[in-house]
C-alpha positions in Angstrom: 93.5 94.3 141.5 96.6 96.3 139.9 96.1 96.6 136.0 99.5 96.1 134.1 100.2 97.1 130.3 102.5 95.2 128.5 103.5 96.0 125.1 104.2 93.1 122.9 105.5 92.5 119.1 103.5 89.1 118.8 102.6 85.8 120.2 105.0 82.5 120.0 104.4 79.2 121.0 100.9 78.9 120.7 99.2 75.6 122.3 96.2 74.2 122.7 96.0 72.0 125.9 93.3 70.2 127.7 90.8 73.1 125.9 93.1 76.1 127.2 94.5 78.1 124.4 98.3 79.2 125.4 100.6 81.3 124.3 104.0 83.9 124.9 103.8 87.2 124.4 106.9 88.6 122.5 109.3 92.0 122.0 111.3 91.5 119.1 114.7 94.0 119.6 118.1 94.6 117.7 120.8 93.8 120.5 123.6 94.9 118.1 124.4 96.4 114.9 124.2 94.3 111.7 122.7 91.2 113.5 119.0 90.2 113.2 116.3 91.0 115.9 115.4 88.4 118.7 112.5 88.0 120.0 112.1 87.9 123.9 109.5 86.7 125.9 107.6 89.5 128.1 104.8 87.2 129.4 102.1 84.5 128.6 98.5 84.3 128.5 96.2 81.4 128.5 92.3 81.5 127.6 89.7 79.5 127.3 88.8 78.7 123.5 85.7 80.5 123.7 87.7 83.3 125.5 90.6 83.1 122.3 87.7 82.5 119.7 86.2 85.8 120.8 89.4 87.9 121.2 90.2 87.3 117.5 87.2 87.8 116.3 87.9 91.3 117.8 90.7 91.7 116.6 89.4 91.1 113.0 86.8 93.7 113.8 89.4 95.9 114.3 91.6 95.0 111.1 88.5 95.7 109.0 88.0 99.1 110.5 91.9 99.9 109.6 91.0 98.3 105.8 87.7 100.9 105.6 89.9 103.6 106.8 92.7 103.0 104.8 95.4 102.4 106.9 95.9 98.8 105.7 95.4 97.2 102.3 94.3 93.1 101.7 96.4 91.3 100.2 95.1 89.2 96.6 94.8 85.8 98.0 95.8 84.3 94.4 98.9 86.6 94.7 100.0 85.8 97.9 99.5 81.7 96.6 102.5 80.0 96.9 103.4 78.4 93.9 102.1 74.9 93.0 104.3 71.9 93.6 105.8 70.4 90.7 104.0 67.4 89.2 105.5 63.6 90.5 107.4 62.2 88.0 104.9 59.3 85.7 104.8 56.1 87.1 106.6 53.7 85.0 104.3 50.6 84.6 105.2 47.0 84.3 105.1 45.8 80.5 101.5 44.3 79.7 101.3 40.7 78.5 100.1 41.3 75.4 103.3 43.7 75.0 105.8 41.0 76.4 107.9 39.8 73.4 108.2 35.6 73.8 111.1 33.6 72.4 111.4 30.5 71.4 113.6 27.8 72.5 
């Protein structure tokens, strides 16, 4: 069995079918000045849940190790918040019966 490695940028299109986690792995490249990189697909995976579940667990084991070390800093959750939505506008209620003005005829 040949091993291959494949350098990758990131995942995209991440799915979840019939309990099979899928997804494409991704290079992201400048193809000309002053225009914004693209990504391009280099591959896909697919793995179990338990297989996916375990692999990012890993990978937060290793993200804490580069936190200890240093070499990356959490971010404050309440920073990194977005902001809150505005409030709805008030209701406007229907005028109560005891507020209803009557006239005579």
């Amino acid at each position: 069995m040949s091993q291959n490695s494949i350098f990758v940028d990131g995942f995209d299109n991440i799915t979840l079918v019939d309990g099979v986690v899928r997804f494409d792995l991704i290079t992201v490249a400048q193809t000309a000045a002053n225009t914004p990189p693209t990504p391009s697909k280099v591959g896909s995976m697919a793995m179990s849940i338990q297989g996916f579940l375990r692999s990012a667990d890993q990978l937060n084991q290793v993200i804490n190790k580069m936190v200890e070390q240093g070499i990356l800093k959490r971010n404050d959750p309440a920073a990194a918040a977005p902001a809150p939505a505005p409030a709805p506008a008030p209701a406007i209620a229907a005028p109560s019966a005891s507020n209803a003005k009557t006239t005579k005829a």
